[in-house]
VMD Tcl script that draws the C-alpha trace (Angstrom):
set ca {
  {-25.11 11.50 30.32}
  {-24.47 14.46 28.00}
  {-20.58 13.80 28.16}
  {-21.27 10.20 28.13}
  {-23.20 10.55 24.44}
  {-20.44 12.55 23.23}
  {-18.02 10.46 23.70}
  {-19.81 7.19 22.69}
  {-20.82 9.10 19.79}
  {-17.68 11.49 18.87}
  {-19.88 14.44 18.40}
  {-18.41 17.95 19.65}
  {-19.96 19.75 22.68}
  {-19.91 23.36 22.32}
  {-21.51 24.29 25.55}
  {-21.08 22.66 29.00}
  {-23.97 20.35 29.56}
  {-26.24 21.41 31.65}
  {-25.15 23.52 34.96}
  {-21.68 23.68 35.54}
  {-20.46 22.44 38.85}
  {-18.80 25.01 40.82}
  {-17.19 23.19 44.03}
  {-14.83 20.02 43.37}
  {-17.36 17.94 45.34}
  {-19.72 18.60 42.63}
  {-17.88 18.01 39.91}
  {-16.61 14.49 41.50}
  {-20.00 13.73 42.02}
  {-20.84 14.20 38.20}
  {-17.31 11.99 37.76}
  {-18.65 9.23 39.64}
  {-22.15 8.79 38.23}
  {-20.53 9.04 35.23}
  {-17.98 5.66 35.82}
  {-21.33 3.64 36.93}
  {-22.98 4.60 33.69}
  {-20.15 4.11 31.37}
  {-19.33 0.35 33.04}
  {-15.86 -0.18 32.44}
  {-13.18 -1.19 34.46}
  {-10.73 1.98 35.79}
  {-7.37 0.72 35.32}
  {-5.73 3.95 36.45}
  {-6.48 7.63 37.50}
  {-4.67 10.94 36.32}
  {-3.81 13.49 38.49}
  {-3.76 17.74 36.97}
  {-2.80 20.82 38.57}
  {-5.00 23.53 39.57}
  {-3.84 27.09 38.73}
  {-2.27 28.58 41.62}
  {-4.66 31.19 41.15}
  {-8.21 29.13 41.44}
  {-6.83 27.38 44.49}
  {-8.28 29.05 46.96}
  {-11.52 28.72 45.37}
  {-11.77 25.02 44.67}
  {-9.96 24.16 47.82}
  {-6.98 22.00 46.31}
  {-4.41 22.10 44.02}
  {-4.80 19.23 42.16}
  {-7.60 17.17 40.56}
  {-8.28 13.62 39.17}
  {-9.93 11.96 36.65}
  {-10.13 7.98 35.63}
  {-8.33 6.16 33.35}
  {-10.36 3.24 31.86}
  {-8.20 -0.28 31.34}
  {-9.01 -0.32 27.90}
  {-7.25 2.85 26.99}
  {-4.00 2.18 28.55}
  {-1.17 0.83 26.18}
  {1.89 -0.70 26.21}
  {4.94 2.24 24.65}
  {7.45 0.24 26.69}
  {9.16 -1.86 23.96}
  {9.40 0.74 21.16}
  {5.77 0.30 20.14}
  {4.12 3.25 19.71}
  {0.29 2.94 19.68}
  {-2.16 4.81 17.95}
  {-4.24 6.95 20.47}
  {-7.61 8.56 19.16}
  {-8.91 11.88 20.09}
  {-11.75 13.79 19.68}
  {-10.43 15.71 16.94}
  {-13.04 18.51 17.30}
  {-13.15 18.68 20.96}
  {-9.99 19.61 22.97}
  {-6.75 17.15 22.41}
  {-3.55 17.73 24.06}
  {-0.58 15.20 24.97}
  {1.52 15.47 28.31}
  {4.92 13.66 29.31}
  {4.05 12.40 32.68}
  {5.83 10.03 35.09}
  {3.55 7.15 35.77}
  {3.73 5.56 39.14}
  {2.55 1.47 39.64}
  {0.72 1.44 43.12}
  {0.66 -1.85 45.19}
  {-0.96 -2.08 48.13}
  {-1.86 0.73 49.88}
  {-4.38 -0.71 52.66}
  {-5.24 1.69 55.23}
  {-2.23 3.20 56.21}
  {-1.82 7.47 56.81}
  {0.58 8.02 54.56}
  {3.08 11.53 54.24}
  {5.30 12.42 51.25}
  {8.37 10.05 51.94}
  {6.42 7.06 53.10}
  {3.80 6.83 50.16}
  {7.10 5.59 47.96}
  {6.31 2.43 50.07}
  {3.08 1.89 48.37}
  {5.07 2.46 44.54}
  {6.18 -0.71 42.60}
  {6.82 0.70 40.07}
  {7.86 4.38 37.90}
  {7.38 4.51 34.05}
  {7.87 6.81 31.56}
  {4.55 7.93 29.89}
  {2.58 10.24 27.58}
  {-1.07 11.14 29.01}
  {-3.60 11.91 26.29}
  {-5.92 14.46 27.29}
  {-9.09 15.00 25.19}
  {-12.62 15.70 25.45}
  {-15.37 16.21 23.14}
  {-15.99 19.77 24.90}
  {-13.26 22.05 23.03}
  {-13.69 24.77 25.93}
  {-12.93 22.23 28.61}
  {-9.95 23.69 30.49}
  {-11.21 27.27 29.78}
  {-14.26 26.55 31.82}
  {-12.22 26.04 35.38}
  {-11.27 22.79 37.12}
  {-14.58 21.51 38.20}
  {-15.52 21.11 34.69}
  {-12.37 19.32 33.53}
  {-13.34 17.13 36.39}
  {-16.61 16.60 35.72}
  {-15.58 15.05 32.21}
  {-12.90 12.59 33.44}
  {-10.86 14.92 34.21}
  {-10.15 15.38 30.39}
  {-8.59 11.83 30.00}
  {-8.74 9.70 26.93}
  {-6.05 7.03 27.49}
  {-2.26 6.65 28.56}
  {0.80 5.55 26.99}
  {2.91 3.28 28.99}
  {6.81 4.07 28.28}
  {9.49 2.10 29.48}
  {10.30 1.75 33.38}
  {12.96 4.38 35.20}
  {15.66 2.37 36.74}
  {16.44 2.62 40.17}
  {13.98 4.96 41.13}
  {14.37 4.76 44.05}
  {18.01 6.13 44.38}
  {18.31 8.71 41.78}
  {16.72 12.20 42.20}
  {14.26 11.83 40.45}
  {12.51 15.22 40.65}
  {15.47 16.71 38.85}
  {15.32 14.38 35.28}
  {15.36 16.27 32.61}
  {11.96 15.68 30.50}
  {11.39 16.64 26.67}
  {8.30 16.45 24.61}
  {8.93 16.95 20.59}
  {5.80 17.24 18.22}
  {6.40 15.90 14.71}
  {10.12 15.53 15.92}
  {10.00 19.35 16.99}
  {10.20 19.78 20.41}
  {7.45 21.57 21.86}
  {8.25 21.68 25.65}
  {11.42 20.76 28.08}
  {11.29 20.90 31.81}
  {11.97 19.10 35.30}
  {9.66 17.70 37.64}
  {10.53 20.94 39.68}
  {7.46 22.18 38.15}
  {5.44 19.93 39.45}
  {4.36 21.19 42.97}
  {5.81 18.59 45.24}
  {6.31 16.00 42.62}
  {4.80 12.78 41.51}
  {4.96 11.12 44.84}
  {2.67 14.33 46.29}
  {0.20 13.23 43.23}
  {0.42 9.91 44.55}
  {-0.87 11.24 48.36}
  {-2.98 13.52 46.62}
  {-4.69 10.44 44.78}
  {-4.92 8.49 47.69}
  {-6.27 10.58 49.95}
  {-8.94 12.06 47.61}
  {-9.84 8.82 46.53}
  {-10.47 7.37 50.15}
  {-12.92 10.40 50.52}
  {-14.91 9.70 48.07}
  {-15.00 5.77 48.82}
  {-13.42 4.54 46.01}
  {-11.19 1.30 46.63}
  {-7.51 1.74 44.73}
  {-6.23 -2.03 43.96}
  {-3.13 -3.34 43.25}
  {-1.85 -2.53 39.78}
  {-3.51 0.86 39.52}
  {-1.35 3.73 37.91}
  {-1.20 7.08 38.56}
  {0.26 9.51 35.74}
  {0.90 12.11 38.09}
  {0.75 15.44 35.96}
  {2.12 17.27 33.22}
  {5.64 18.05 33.22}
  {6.35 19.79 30.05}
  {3.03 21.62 29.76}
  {-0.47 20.83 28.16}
  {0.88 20.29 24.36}
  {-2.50 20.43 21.88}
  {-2.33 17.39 19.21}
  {-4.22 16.74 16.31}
  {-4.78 13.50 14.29}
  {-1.45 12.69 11.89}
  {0.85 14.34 14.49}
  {3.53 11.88 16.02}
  {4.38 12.72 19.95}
  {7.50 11.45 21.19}
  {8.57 12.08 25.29}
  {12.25 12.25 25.59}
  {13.46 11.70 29.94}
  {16.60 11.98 31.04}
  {18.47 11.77 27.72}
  {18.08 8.17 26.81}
  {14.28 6.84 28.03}
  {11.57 7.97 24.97}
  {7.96 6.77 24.33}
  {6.09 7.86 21.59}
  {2.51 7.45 19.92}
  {0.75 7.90 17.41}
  {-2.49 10.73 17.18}
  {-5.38 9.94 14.99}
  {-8.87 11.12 14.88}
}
mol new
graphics top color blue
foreach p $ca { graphics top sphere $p radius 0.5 }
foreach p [lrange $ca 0 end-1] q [lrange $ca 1 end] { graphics top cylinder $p $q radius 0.2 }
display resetview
């Protein structure tokens, strides 16, 4: 409720609310209560990484938070919307490869056969932001218990022929007011997107939460965890030729 207020309200959090969870079953189960409470419809989820070094004490390598329908926009046409923050809180933006899931049913799915479930691989920029400025100092569990530090998602425009190209290898760059801030591949990213993808799925059947057609997934930072501030332009630069960009304000 605490986080909830903040973020209805856009007042700063200075401490963690209350006790902080320490397992990731915890902090999920502070994630979910907060999604009933809040009401609106999750049109996506976003997937982090754990530092290798906390791993063995939260149990995973990743985590996940929700993305709400009404903060996901359209970057894929040139357009680049204006994405608020909580300018006193913790704000960051991410160039992420965002994956489209169909249908995923029931099916046990591996690394190469989750593709099957993919209709789709954008371009993206994941805006991370929560009124709690200390978030990601505080450990995973607590960026989890907040939404996983999400406040909306930039859709860029589509990667051709995903499904042929090596993808893992692209060549991603994140500029700042037109400096650029951060260049990598999706080398970094532990097994890649599509290992976010099983990730997502199989954490999300644990905890009993349906994934319909049309979700998205933006499956991690590639560049690194870039901190924003209202007036700053972000523009995500993949493989040469593909950019979306938005807009910060407060």
């Amino acid at each position: 409720q605490a986080f909830l207020a903040a973020r209805a309200k856009k007042t700063p959090l200075t401490l963690c609310p209350g006790a902080p969870p320490e397992t990731m079953a915890a902090a999920y189960a502070i994630q979910d209560a907060a999604i009933a409470l809040d009401g609106r419809r999750v049109g996506g989820w976003k997937v982090g990484r754990i530092a290798a070094e906390l791993v063995d004490r939260y149990g995973s390598n990743r985590l996940t938070g929700p993305i709400f329908a009404d903060e996901i926009f359209d970057g894929s046409a040139g357009q680049r919307p204006s994405m608020p923050i909580y300018a006193e809180g913790f704000a960051a933006a991410e160039a992420e490869v965002l994956l489209c899931l169909g249908e995923v049913g029931t099916r046990d799915y591996d690394i190469v056969s989750v593709r099957d479930c993919v209709t789709e691989v954008r371009t993206g920029i994941e805006i991370a932001s929560s009124p709690f400025a200390a978030i990601n100092r505080n450990g995973p569990a607590v960026t989890a218990s907040d939404y996983g530090n999400n406040k909306g998602l930039v859709l860029g425009p589509a990667i051709p022929g995903w499904r042929e190209i090596d993808l893992i290898r692209m060549p991603v760059e994140l500029a700042v007011d037109d400096v650029r801030v951060g260049a990598a591949t999706m080398e970094t990213m532990l097994d890649g997107p599509f290992g976010s993808a099983l990730f997502l799925i199989r954490t999300l059947r644990a905890r009993g939460i349906a994934i319909p057609p049309g979700t998205w997934v933006s499956t991690g930072a590639i560049t690194g965890i870039h901190e924003v501030g209202p007036g700053q332009r972000v523009e995500a630069l993949f493989d040469g030729n593909i950019r979306v960009g938005c807009s910060i304000t407060g």
